[in-house]
N, C-alpha and C positions, 0 to 999 in steps of 0.2 A: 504494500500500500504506500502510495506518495504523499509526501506531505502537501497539505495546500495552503497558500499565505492568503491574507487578505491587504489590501494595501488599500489605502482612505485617501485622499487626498483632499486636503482643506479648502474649503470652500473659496471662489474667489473672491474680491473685494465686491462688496454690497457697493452696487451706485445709489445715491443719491442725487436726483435732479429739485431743486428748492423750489422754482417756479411751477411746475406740475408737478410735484409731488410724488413723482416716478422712481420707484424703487425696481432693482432688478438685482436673484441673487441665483447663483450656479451653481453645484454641486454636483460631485462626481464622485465613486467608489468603482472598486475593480476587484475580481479574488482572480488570484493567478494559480493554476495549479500547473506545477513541476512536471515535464515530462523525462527528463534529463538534465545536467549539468549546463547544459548551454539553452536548453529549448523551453520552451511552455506555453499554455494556453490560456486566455485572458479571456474574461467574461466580465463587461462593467455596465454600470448602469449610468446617466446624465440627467440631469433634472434642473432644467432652466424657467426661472418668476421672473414675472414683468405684469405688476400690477397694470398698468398702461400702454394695453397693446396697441398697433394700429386696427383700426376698424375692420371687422372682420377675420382677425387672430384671435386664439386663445390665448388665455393668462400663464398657460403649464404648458411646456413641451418634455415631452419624456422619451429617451433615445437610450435604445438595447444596443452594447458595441460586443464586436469578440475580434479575437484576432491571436496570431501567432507572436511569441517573445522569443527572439533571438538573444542569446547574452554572451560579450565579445569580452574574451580577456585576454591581456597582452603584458608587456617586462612594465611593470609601475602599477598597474591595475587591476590585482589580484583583488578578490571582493571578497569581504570581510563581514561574515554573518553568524548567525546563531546557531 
């Protein structure tokens, strides 16, 4: 059995617009699970607010990612984990 990490990535910076009142804030998560030493497969979710859409958008978008992780290591860059 592999281990699998999860990895968060902090939220971006919240805008604030004063004149409209426009807030908008991003947020992202990802779990990576290991298939080997250099490989893995990434499953994350996105979740984008914007109290003040334009006319005709919604307020929430929600986007499913995945994708392959290649991990390069080279003389200086040995990577140092748990």
């Amino acid at each position: 059995m592999r281990r699998i990490r999860r990895q968060e990535l902090p939220p971006t910076p919240v805008f604030f617009h004063a004149a409209q009142r426009s807030v908008r804030v991003n947020v992202e998560a990802a779990v990576i699970a290991p298939l080997s030493r250099h490989l893995g497969l990434t499953l994350g979710s996105v979740v984008r607010f914007h109290n003040l859409p334009e006319p005709g958008v919604k307020k929430t978008d929600r986007f499913l990612t995945s994708g392959v992780q290649l991990t390069f290591e080279g003389p200086g860059t040995e990577l140092q984990g748990d």
